[in-house]
Each structure stands twice: as C-alpha cells, then as structure tokens.
Backbone bond lengths (Angstrom), bond angles and torsions (degrees), N, CA, C in turn:
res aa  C-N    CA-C-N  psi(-1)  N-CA   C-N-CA  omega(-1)  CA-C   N-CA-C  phi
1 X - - - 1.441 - - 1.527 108.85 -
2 X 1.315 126.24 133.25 1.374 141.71 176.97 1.713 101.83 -64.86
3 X 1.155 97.98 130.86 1.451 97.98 150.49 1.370 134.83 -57.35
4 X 1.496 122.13 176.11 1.056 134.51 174.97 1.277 116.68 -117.49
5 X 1.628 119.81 153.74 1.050 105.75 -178.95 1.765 113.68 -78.41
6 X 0.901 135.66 8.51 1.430 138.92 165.00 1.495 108.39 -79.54
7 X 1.167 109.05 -49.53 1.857 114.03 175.27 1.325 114.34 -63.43
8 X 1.948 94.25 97.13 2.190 76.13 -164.45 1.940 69.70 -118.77
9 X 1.368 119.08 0.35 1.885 103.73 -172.42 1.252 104.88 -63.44
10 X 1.846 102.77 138.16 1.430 106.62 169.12 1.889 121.81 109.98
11 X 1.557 80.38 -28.37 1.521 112.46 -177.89 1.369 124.47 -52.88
12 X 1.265 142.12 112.19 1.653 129.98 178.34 1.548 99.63 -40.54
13 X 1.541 109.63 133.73 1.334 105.19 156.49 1.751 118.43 89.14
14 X 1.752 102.68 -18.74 1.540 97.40 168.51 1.341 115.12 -92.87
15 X 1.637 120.23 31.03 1.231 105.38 171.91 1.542 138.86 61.09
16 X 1.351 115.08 179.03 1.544 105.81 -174.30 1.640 110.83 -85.21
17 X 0.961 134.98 160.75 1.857 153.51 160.05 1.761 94.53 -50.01
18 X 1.383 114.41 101.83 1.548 109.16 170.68 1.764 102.25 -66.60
19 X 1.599 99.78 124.60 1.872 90.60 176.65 1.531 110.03 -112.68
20 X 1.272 112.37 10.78 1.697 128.15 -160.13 2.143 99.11 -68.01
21 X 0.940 89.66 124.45 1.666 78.30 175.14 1.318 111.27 -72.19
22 X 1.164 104.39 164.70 1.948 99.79 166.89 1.911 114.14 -149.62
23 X 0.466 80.02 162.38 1.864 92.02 -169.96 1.931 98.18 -59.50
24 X 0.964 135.00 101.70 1.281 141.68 165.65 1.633 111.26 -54.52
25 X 1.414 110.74 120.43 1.278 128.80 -179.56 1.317 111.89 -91.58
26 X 1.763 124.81 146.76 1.242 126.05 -138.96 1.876 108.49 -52.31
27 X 1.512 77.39 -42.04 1.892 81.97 -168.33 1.720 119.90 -89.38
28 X 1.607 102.09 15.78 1.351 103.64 145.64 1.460 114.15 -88.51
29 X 1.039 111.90 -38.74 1.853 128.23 169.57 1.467 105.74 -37.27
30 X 1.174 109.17 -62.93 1.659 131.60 178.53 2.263 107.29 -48.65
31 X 1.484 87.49 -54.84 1.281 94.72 -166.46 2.003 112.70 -70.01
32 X 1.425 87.85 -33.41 1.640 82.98 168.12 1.929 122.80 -81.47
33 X 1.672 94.68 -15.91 1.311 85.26 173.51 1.397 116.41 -78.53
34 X 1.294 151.48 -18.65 1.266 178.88 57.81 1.617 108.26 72.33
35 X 1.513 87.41 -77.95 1.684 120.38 159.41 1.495 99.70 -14.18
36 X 1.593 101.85 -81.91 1.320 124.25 -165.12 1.494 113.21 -52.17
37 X 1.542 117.77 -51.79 1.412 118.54 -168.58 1.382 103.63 -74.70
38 X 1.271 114.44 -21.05 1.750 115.19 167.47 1.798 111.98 -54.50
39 X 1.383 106.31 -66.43 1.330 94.86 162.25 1.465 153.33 -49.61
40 X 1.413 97.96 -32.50 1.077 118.64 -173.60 1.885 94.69 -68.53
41 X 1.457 121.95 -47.86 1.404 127.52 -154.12 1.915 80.27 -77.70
42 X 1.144 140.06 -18.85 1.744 128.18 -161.07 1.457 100.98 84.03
43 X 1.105 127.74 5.49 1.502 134.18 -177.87 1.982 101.96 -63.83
44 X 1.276 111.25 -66.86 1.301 103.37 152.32 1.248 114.72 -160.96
45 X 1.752 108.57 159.60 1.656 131.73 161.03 1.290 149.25 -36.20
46 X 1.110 149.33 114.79 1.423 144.12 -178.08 1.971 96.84 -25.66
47 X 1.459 114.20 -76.72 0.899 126.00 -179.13 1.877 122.48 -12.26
48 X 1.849 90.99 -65.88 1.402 131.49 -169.78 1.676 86.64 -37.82
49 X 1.537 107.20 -69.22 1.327 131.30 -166.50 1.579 111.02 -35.73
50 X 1.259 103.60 -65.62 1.482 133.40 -157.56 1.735 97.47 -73.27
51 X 1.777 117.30 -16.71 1.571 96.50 172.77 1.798 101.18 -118.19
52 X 1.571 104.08 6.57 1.616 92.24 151.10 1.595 107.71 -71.52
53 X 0.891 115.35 -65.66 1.719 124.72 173.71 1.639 117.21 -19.94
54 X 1.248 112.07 -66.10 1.635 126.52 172.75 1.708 105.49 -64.71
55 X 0.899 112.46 -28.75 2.004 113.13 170.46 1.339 119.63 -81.30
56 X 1.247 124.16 -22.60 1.523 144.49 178.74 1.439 91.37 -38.65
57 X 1.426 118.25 143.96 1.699 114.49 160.85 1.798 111.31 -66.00
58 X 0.936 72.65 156.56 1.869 83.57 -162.88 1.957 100.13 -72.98
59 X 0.909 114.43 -39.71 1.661 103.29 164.33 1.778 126.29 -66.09
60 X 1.178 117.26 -41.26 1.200 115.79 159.74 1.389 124.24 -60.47
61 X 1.465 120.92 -40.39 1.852 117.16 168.27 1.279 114.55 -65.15
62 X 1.366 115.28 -24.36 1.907 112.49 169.60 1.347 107.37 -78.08
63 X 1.484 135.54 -42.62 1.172 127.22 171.82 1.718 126.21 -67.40
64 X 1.442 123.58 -16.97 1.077 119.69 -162.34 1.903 86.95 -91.57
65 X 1.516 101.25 -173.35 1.554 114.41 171.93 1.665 117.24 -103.73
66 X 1.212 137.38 -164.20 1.034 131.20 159.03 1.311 129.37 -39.20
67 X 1.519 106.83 -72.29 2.042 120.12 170.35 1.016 111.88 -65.76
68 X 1.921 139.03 -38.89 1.270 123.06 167.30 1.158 125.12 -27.92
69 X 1.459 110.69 -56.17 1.380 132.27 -175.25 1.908 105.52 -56.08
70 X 1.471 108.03 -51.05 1.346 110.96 -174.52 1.770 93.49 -46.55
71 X 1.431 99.86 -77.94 1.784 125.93 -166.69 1.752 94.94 -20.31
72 X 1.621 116.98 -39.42 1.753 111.74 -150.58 1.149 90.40 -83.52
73 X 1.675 117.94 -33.18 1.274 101.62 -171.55 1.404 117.30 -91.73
74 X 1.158 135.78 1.73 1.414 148.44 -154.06 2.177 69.56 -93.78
75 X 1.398 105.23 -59.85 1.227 98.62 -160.40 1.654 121.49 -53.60
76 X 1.756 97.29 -35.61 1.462 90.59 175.62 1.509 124.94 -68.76
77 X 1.430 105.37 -24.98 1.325 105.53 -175.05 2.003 112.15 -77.79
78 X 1.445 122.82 -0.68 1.235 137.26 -175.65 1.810 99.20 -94.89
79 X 1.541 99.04 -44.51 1.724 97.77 159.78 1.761 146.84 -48.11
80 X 1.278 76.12 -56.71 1.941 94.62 172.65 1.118 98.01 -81.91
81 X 1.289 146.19 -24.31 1.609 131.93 178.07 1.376 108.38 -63.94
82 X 2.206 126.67 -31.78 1.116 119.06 -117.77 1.170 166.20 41.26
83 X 1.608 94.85 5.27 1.573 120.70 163.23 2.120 119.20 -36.51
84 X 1.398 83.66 -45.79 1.485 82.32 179.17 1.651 97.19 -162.68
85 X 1.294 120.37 166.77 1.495 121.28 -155.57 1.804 96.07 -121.85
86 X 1.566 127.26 144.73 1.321 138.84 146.02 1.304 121.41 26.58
87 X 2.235 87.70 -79.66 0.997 107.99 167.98 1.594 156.01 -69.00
88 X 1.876 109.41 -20.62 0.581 152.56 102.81 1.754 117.44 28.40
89 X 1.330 97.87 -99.65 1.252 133.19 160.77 1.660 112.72 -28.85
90 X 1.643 101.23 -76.08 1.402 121.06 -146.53 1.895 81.77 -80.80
91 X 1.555 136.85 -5.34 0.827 118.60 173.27 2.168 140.72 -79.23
92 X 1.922 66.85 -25.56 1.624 90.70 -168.85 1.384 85.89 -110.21
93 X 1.448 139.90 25.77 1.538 126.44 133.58 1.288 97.34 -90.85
94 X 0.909 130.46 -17.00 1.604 111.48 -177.68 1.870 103.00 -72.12
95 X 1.153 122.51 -59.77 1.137 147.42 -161.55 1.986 89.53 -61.61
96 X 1.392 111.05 -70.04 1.746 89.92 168.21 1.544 132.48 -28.16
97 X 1.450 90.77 -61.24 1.862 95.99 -159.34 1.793 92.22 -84.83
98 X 1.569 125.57 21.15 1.303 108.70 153.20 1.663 109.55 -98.75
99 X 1.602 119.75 -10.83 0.649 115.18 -171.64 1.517 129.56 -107.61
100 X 1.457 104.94 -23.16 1.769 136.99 156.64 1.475 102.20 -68.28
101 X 1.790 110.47 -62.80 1.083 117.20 -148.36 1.844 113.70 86.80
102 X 1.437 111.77 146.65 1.953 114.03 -140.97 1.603 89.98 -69.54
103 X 1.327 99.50 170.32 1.902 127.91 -167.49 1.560 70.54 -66.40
C-alpha cells in the first residue's frame, strides 16, 4: 500500500515528532471547541474528520498547521453534509477578519 501524504513517520528527513507543549492561541481554543460541539451534535465523527484530513491535497496539508488542518476539514465535512455551503463559509470569514482582523 502507497503511502499518504500525511504518513511522513519514519521517513528520511522528516525529522523528530515535536512533543513540546505550547500555549494554545484563542482560535485554536475556538477550533477544538467547534470540533467538539460538532461531535457532540452527531454532526460529525472522529473517523469523518481524520479522512477529510488524509484527502486534503498533499501541498496544502504540508503547508497548513495542526488546527488548520482540523478547521479545513471540519469545513469539508459541513460541505458534503450541506450543513453550510463554500460560499457560505468564505463569506462570514470575510466578515470576521474585518471585524477581528486575520488569525
């Protein structure tokens, strides 16, 4: 079986597993609470999650961070449900980061 581009453990050259904790910034705070109330509502699965994640194009999952990755997939899985649409989406990020200002 081929790898994935997420399966980089083990790999020449990917280095060690960072295990250092670090202080979680609001909108990782935000993004795992999200996570959670998704599950919690049956909205979606550990599983669900974990093969938006592994489907991600393989340049965007190397560029994103840990929660990015959650957030894209939280989003795809809000897509294929029809929970909420693209556009949708890409509207009321606009409307945040005019109003926060960007992550």
């Amino acid at each position: 079986m081929q790898r994935g581009h997420h399966d980089i453990g083990g790999l020449p050259g990917a280095g060690p597993i960072e295990k250092s904790q670090h202080e979680l910034s609001d909108w990782e705070i935000l993004a795992d609470a999200v996570n959670q109330a998704l599950g919690a509502r049956g909205v979606k699965r550990t599983d669900e999650l974990r093969r938006a994640r592994e489907e991600m194009d393989s340049d965007a999952y190397r560029e994103m961070n840990y929660y990015e990755r959650w957030i894209a997939s939280m989003e795809t899985i809000l897509i294929e449900k029809g929970i909420l649409t693209k556009d949708e989406i890409d509207k009321r990020v606009v409307e945040f980061e005019k109003k926060w200002g960007e992550p």
